[in-house]
Residue frames as qw, qx, qy, qz and C-alpha x, y, z in Angstrom:
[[0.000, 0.888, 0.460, 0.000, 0.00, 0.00, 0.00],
 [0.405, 0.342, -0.063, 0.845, 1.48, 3.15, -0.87],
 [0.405, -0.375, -0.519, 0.652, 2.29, 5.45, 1.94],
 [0.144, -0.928, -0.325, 0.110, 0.83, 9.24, 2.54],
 [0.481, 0.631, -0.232, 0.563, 3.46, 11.98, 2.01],
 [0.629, -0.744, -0.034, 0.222, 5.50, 12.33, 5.13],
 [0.275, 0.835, -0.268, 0.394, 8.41, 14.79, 6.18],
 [0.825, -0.388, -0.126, 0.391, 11.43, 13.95, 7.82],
 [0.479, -0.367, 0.081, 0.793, 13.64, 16.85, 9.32],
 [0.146, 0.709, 0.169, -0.669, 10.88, 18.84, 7.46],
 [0.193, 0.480, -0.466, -0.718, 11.43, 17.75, 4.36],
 [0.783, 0.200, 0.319, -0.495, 9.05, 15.63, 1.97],
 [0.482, -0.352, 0.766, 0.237, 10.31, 12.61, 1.41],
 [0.591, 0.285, -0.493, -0.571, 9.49, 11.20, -2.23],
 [0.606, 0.075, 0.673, -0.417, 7.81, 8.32, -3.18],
 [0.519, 0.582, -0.396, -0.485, 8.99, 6.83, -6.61],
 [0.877, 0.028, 0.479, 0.021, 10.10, 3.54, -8.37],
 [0.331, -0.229, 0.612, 0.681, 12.83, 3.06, -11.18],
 [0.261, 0.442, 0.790, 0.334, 10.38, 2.94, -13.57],
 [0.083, -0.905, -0.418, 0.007, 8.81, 6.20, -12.58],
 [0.247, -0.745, 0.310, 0.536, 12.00, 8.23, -12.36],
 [0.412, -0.183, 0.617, 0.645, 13.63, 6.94, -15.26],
 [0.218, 0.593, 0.754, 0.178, 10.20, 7.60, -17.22],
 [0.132, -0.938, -0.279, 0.155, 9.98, 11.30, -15.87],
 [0.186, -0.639, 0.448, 0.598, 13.45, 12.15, -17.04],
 [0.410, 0.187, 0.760, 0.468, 12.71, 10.34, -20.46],
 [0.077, 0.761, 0.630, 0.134, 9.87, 12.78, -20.73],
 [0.286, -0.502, -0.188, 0.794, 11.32, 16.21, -19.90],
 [0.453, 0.833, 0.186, 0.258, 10.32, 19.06, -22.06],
 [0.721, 0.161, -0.054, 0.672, 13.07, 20.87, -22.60],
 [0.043, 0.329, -0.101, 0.938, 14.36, 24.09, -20.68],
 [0.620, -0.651, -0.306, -0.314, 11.87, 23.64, -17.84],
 [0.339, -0.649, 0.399, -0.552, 14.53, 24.18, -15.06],
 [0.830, -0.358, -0.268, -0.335, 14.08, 20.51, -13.65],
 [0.078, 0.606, -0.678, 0.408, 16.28, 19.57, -10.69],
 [0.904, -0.247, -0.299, -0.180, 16.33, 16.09, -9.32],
 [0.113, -0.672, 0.626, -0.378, 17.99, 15.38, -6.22],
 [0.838, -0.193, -0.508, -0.055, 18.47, 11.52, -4.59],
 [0.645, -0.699, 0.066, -0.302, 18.10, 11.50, -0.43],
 [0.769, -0.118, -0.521, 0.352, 20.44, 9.58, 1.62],
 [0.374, -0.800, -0.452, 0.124, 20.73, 10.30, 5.31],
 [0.424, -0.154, -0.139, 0.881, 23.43, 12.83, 5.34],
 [0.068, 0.424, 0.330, 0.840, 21.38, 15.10, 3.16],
 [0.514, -0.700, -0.444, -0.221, 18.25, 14.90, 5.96],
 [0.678, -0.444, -0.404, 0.424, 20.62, 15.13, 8.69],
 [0.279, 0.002, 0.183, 0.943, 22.15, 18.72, 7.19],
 [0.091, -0.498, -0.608, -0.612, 18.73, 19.36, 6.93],
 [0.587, -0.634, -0.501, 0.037, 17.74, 19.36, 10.43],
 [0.423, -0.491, 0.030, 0.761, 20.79, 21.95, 11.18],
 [0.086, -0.217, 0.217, 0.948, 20.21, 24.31, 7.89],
 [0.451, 0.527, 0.587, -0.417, 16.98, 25.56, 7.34],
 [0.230, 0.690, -0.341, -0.596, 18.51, 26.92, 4.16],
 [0.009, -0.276, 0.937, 0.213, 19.54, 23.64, 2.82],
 [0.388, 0.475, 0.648, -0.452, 15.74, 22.34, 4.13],
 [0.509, 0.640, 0.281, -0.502, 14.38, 24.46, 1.55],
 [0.195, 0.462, -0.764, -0.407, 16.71, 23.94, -1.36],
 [0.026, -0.030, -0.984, -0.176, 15.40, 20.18, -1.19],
 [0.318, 0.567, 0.625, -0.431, 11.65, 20.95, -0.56],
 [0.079, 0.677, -0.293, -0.670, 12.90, 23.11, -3.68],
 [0.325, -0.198, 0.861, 0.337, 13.59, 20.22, -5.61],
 [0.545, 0.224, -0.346, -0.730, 11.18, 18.97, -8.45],
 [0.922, -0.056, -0.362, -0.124, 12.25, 15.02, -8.31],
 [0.303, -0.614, 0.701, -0.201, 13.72, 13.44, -5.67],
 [0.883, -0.221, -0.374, -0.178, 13.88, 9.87, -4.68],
 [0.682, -0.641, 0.290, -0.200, 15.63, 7.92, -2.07],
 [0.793, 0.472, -0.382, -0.053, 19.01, 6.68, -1.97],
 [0.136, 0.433, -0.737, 0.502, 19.70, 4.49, 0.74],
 [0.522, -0.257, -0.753, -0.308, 17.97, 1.78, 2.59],
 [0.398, -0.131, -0.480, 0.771, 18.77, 3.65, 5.72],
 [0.144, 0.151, 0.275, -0.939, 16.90, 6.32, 5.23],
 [0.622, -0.136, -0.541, -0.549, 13.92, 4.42, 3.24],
 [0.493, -0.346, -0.757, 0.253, 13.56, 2.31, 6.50],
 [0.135, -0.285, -0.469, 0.825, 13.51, 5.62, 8.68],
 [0.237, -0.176, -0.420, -0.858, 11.11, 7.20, 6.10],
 [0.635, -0.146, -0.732, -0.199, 8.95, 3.85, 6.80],
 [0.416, -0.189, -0.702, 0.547, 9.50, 3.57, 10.71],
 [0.136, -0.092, -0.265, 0.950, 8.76, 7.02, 11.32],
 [0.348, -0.002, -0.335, -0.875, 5.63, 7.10, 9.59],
 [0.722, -0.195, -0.606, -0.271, 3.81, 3.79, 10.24],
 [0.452, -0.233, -0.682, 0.525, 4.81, 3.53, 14.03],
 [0.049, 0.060, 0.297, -0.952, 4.33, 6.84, 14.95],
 [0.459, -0.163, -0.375, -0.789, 0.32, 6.66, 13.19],
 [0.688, -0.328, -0.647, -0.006, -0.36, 2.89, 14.81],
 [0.649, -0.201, -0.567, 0.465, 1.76, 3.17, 18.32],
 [0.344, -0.325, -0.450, 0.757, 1.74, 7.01, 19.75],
 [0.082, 0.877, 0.420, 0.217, -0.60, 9.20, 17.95],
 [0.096, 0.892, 0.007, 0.442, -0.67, 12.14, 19.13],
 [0.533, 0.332, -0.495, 0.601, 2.78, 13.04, 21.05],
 [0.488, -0.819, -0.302, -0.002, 2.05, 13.41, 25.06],
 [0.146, 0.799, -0.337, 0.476, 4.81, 16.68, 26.02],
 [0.645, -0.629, 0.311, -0.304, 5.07, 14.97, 29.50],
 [0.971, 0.192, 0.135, 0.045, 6.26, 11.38, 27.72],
 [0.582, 0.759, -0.220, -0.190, 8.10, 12.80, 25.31],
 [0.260, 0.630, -0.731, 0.038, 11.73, 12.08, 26.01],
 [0.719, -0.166, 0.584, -0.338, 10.37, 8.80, 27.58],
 [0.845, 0.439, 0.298, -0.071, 9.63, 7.78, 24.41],
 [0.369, 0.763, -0.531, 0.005, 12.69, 9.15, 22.42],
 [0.002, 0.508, -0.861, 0.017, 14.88, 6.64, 24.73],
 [0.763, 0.259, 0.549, -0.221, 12.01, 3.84, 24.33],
 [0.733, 0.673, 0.083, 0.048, 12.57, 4.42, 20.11],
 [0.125, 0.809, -0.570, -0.069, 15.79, 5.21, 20.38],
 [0.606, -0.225, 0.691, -0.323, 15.94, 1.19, 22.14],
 [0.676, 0.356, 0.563, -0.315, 13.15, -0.06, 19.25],
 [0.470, 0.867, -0.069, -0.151, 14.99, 1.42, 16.62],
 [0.033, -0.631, 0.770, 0.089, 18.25, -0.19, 17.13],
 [0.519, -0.047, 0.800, -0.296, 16.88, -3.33, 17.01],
 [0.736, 0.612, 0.288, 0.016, 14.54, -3.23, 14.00],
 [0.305, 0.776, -0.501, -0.231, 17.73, -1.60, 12.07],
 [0.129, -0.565, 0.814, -0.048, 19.77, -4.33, 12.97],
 [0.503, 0.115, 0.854, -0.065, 16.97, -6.76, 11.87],
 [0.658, 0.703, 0.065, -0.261, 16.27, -5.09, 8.82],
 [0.354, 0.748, -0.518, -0.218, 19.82, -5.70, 7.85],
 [0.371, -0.151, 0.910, 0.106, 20.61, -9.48, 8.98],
 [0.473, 0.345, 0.739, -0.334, 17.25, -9.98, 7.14],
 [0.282, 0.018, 0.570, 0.772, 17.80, -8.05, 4.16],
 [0.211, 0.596, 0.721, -0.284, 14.03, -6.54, 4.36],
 [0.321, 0.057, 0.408, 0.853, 12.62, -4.78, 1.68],
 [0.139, 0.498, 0.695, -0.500, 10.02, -2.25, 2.28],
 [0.192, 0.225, -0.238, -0.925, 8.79, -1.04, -0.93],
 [0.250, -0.454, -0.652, -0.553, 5.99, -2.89, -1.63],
 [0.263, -0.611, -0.575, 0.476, 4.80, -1.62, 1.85],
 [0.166, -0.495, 0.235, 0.820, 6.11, 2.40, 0.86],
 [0.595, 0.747, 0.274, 0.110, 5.32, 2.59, -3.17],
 [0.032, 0.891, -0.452, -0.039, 8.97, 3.53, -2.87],
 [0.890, 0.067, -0.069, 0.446, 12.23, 1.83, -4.20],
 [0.620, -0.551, 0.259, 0.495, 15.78, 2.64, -3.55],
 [0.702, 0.556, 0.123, 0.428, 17.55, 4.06, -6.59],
 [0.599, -0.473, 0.102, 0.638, 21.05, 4.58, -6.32],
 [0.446, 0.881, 0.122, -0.102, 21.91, 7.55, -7.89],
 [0.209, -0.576, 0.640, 0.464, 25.64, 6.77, -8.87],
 [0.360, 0.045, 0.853, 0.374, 24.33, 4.05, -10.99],
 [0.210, 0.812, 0.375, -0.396, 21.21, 6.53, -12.14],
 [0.083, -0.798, 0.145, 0.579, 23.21, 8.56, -13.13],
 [0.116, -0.160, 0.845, 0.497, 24.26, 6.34, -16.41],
 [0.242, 0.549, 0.787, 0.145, 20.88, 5.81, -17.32],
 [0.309, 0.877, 0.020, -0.368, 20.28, 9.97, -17.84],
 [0.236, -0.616, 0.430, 0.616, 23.08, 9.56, -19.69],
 [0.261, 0.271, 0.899, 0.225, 22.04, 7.10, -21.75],
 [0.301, 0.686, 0.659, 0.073, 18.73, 9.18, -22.37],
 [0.118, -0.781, 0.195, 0.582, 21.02, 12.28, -22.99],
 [0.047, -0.150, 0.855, 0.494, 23.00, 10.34, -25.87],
 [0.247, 0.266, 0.849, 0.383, 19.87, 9.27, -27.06],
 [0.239, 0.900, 0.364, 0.037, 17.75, 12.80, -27.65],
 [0.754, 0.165, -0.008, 0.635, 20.87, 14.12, -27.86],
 [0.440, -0.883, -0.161, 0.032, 21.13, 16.67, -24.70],
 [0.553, 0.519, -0.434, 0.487, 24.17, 18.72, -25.11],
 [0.852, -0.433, -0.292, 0.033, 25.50, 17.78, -21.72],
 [0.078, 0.734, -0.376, 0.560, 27.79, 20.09, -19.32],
 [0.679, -0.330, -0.393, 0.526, 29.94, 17.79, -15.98],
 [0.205, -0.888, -0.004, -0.411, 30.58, 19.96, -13.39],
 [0.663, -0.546, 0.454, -0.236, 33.31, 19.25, -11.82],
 [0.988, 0.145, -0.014, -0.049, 34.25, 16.12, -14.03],
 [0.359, -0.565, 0.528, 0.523, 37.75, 15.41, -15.05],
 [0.429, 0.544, -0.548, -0.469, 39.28, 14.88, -18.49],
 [0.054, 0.159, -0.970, -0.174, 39.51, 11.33, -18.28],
 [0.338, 0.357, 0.811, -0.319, 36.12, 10.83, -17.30],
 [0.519, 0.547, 0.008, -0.657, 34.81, 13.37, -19.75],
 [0.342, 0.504, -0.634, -0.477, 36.64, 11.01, -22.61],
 [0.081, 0.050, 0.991, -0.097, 35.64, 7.50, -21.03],
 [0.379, 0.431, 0.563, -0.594, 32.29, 9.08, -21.01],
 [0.220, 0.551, -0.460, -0.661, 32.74, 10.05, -25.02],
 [0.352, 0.274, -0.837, -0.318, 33.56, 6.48, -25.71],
 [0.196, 0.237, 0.895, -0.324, 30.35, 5.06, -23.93],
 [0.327, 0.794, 0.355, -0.369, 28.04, 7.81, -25.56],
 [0.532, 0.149, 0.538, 0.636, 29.54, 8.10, -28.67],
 [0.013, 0.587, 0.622, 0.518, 26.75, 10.52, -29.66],
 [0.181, -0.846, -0.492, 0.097, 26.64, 12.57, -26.90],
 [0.235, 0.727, -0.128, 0.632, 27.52, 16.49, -27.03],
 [0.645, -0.673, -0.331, 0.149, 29.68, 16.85, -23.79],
 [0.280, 0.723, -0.261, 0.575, 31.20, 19.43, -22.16],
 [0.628, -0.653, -0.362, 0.218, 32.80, 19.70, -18.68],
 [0.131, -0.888, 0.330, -0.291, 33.99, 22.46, -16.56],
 [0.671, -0.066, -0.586, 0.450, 37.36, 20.72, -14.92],
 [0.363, -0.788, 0.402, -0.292, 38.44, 22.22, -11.22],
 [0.268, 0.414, -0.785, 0.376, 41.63, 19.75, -9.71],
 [0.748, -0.384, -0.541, -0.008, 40.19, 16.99, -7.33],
 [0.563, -0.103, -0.384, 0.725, 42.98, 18.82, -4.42],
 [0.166, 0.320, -0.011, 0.933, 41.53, 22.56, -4.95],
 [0.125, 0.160, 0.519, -0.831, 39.28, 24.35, -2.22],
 [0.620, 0.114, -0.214, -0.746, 36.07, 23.62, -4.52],
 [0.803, -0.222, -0.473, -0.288, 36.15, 20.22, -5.00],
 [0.013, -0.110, 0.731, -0.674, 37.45, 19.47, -1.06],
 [0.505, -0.503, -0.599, -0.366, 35.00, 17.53, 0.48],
 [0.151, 0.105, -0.496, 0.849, 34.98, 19.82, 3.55],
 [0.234, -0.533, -0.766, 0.272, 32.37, 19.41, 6.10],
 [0.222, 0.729, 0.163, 0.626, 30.57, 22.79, 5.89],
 [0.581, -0.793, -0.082, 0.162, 31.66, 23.75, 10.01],
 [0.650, -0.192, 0.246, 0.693, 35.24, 23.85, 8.27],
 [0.228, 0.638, 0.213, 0.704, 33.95, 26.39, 5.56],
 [0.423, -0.850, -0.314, -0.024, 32.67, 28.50, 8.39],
 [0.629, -0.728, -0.072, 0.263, 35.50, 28.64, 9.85],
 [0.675, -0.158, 0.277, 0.665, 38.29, 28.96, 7.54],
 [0.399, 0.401, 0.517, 0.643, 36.50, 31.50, 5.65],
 [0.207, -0.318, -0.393, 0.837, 36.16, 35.12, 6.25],
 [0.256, -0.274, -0.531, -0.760, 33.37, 36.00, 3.50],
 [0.579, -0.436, -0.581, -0.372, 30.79, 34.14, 5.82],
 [0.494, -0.506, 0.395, -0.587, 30.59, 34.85, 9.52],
 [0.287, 0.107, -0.947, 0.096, 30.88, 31.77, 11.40],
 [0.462, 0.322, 0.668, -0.486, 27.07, 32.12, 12.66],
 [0.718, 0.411, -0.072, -0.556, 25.83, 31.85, 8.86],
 [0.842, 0.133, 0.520, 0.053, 25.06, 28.58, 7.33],
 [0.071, -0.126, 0.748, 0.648, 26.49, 28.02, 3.51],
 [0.439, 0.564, 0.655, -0.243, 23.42, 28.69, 1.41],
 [0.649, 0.504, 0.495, 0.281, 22.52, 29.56, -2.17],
 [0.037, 0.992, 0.088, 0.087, 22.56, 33.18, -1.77],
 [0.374, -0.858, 0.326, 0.133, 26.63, 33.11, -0.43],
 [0.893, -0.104, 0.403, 0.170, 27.60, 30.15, -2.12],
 [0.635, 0.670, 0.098, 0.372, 29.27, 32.36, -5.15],
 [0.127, -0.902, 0.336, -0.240, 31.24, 34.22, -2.65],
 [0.709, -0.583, 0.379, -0.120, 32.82, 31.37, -0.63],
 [0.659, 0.046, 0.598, 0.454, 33.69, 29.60, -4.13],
 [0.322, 0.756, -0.013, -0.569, 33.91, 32.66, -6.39],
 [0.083, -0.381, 0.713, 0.583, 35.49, 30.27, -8.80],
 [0.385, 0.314, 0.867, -0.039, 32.07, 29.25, -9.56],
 [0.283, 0.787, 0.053, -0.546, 31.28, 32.59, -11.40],
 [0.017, 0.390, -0.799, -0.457, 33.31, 30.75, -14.16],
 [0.108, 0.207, 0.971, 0.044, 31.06, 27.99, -14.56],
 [0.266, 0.620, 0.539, -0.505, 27.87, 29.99, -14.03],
 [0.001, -0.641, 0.372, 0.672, 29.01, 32.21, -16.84],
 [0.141, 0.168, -0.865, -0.452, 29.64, 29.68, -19.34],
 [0.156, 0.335, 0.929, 0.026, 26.04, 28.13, -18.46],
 [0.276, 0.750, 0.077, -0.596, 24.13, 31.79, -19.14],
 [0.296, 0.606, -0.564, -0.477, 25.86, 31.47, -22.88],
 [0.248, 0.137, -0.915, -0.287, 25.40, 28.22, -23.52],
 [0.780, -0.173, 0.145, -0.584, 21.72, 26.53, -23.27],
 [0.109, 0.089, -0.989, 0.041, 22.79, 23.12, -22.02],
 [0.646, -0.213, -0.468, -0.565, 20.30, 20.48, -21.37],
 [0.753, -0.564, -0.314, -0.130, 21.87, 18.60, -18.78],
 [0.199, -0.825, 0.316, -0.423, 23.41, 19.94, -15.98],
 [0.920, -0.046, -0.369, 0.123, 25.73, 17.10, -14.00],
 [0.265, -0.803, 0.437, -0.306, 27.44, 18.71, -10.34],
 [0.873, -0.339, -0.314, 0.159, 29.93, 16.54, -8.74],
 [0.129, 0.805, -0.158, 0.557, 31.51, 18.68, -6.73],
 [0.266, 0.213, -0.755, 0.560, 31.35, 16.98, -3.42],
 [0.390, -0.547, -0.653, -0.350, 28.75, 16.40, -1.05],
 [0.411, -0.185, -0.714, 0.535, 29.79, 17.24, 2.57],
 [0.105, -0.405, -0.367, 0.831, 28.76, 20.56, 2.97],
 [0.433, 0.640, 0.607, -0.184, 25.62, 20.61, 0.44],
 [0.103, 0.565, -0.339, -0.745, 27.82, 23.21, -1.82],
 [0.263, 0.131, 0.842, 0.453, 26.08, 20.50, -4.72],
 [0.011, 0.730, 0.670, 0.133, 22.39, 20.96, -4.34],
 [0.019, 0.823, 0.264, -0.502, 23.08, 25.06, -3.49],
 [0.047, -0.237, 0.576, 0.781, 25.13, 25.40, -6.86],
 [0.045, 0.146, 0.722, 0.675, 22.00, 24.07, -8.35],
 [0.042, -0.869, -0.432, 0.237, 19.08, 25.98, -6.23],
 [0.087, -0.678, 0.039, 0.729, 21.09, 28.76, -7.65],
 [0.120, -0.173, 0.683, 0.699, 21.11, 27.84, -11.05],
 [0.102, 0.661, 0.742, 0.046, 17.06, 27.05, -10.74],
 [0.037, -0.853, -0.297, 0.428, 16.52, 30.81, -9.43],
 [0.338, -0.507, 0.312, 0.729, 18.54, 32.20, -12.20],
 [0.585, 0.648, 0.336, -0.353, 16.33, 33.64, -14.80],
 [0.155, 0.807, -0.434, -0.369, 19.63, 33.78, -16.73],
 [0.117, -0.145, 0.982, 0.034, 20.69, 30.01, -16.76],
 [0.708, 0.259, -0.172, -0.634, 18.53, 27.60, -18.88],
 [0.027, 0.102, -0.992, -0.072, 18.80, 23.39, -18.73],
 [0.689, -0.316, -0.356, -0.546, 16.25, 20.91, -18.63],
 [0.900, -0.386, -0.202, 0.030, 18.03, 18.56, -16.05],
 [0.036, 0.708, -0.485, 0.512, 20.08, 19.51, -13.18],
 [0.898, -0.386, -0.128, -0.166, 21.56, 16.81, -11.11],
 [0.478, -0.743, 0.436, -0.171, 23.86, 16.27, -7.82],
 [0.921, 0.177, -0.290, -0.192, 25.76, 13.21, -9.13],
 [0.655, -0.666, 0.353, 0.043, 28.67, 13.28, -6.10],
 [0.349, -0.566, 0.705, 0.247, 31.30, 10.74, -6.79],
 [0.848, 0.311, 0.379, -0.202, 29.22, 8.68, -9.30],
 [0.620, 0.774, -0.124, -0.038, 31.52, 9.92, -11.99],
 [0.251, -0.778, 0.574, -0.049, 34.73, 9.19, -9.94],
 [0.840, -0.168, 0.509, -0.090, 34.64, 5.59, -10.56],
 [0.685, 0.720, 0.075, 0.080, 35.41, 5.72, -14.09],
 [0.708, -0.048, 0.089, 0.699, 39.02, 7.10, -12.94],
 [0.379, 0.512, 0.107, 0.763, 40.44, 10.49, -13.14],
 [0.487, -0.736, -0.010, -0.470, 39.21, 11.73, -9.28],
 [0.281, -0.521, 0.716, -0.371, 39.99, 10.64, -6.10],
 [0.127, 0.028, -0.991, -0.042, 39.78, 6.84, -5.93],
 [0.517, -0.208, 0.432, -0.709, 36.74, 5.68, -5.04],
 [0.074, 0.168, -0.983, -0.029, 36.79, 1.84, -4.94],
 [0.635, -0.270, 0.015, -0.724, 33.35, 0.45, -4.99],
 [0.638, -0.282, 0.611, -0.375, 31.49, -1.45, -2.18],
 [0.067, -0.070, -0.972, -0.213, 31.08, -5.64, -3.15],
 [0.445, -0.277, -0.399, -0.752, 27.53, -6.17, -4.32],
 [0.598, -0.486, -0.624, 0.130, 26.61, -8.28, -1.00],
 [0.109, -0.267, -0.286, 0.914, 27.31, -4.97, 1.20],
 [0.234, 0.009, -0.453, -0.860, 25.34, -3.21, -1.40],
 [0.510, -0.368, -0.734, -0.256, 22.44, -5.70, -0.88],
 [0.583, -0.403, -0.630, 0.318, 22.46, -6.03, 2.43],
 [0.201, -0.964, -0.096, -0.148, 22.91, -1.82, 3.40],
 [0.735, -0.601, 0.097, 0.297, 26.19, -1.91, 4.27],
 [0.460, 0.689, -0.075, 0.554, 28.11, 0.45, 1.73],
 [0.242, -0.900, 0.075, -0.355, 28.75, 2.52, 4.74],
 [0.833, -0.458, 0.241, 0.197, 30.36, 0.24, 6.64],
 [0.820, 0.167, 0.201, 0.509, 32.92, -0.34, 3.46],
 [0.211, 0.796, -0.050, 0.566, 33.61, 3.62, 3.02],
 [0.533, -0.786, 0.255, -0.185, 34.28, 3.68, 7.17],
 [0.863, -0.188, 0.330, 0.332, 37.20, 1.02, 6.40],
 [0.648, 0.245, 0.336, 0.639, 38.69, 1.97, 3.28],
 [0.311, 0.683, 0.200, 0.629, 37.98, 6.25, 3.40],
 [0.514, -0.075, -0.398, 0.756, 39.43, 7.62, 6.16],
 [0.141, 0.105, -0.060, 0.983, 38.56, 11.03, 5.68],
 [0.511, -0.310, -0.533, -0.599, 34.74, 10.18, 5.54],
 [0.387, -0.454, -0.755, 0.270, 34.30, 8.52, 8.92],
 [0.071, 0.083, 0.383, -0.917, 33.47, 11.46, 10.65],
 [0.139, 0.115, -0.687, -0.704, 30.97, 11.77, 8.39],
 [0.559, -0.055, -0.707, -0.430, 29.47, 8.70, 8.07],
 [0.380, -0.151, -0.784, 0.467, 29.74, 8.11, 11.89],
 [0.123, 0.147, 0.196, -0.962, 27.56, 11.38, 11.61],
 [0.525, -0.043, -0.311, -0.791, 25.21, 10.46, 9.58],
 [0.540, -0.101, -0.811, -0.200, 24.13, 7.36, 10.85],
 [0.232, -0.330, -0.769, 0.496, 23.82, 7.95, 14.60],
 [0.038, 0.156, -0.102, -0.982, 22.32, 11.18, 13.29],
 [0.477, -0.181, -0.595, -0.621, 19.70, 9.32, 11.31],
 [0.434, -0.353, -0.812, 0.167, 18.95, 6.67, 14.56],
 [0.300, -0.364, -0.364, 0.803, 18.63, 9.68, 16.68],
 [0.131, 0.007, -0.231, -0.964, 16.55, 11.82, 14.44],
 [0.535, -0.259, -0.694, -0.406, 14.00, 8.95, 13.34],
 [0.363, -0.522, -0.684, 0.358, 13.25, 8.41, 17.59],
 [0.022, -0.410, -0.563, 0.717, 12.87, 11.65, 18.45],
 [0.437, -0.066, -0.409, -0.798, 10.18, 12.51, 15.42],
 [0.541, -0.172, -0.814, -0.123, 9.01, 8.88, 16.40],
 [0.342, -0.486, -0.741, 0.312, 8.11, 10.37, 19.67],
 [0.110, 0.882, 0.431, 0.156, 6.84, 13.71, 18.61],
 [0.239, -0.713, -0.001, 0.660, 9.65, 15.76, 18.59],
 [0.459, 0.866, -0.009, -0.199, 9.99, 18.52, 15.91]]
């Protein structure tokens, strides 16, 4: 049965199916602006600390979910809370946060020995959006969408050549080492950077100041009407999804698809390594686990986002905001 829209950390969570995404990008009309963005918990957690960021994804057109983590919290949060606590007693409350905080380790930890899959419950599937990300391409190369990487390298741009033979691609390069693409946590921009005060968040409206080397890129997308729009710029500190809320609001900048595509493009070679997980992790939720072994720099991170998510999903699950 397919689920009711519900908002986690204030934002509405989608509610798609490969078939329904890939279909809705097959169908774009062209120059409509569309920006599709794919969930996983860091993005929610960043949410729940920047209200700016919040709205950038409520901003979105398509989303979907990518992660089984946060499609289980999506799922928890919604269907317990309706059956088990209704409405949220203020006296309870943190009773219940360390009751779900309890109930929630548990069902995680049996959704993953068990491998449980909760979309025919939801009307929602998982779709990774590194591997997505080859299927727009694919319908780029085939309506032939002249096509602008952000962020890519040369080698990918030419591995990408000789997969899509047919597609028109350009990419903006920027060095994998240089203060843009740095995947810097966005408490580090704050700090290291004297444009922004260290009480303002990173948000669409500053984000050309803190990386003014994006006025290069922006430029070249005002003069040229690309179709699709491909950021991989990093993810830590949301500087993806505000490069494209800024390109949406920009009566100057024309595409039909704009999309966050992180490291998806890294695999191909010509970025920072990024070795991928064995398909039984991959099954089973446990990519994370293989990026906390083998990427150092990420554990914060990932050690954030996850206790972040367990800790978010209980205390909605017991009516906190």
């Amino acid at each position: 049965m397919r689920m009711k829209t519900t908002f986690f950390a204030g934002v509405a969570m989608p509610a798609t199916n490969y078939l329904k995404l890939l279909n809705r990008v097959k169908t774009l009309v062209p120059s409509t602006k569309t920006t599709l963005y794919f969930f996983y918990s860091e993005f929610l957690i960043r949410a729940s600390r920047n209200s700016s960021y919040r709205e950038v994804l409520n901003r979105g057109v398509i989303s979907a979910i990518d992660g089984k983590g946060l499609e289980w919290a999506n799922w928890s949060k919604s269907k317990i809370k309706n059956t088990y606590i209704n409405k949220p007693n203020k006296v309870l409350i943190y009773f219940k946060f360390g009751y779900f905080l309890i109930i929630n380790l548990i069902l995680g930890l049996i959704t993953i020995i068990f491998k449980h899959n909760f979309s025919k419950r939801t009307g929602n599937q998982v779709i990774l959006g590194r591997d997505f990300t080859f299927d727009i391409l694919q319908v780029a190369a085939t309506k032939k969408w002249k096509t602008l990487i952000i962020g890519g390298s040369h080698a990918v741009q030419s591995k990408l050549q000789d997969h899509y033979p047919s597609l028109s691609l350009d990419s903006w390069y920027q060095p994998f080492d240089c203060n843009l693409m740095r995947d810097q946590p966005e408490s580090d921009l704050r700090i290291a950077n004297n444009i922004v005060a260290k009480h303002q968040m990173l948000n669409s409206d500053n984000l050309l100041q803190v990386f003014p080397t994006l006025n290069e890129v922006v430029k070249r997308i005002r003069n040229s009407n690309f179709d699709l729009i491909l950021v991989c710029i990093g993810g830590a500190s949301g500087k993806q999804e505000f490069l494209i809320d800024y390109l949406q609001k920009d009566s100057k900048c024309n595409f039909t698809l704009a999309v966050g595509v992180g490291a998806a493009l890294d695999h191909l070679g010509g970025g920072i390594k990024q070795p991928r997980t064995s398909i039984i992790l991959e099954k089973v939720g446990l990519e994370w686990l293989h990026r906390l072994i083998t990427q150092p720099y990420r554990r914060a991170r990932i050690l954030d986002s996850i206790l972040g998510l367990w800790i978010r999903t209980s205390w909605e699950m017991a009516g906190g905001e």
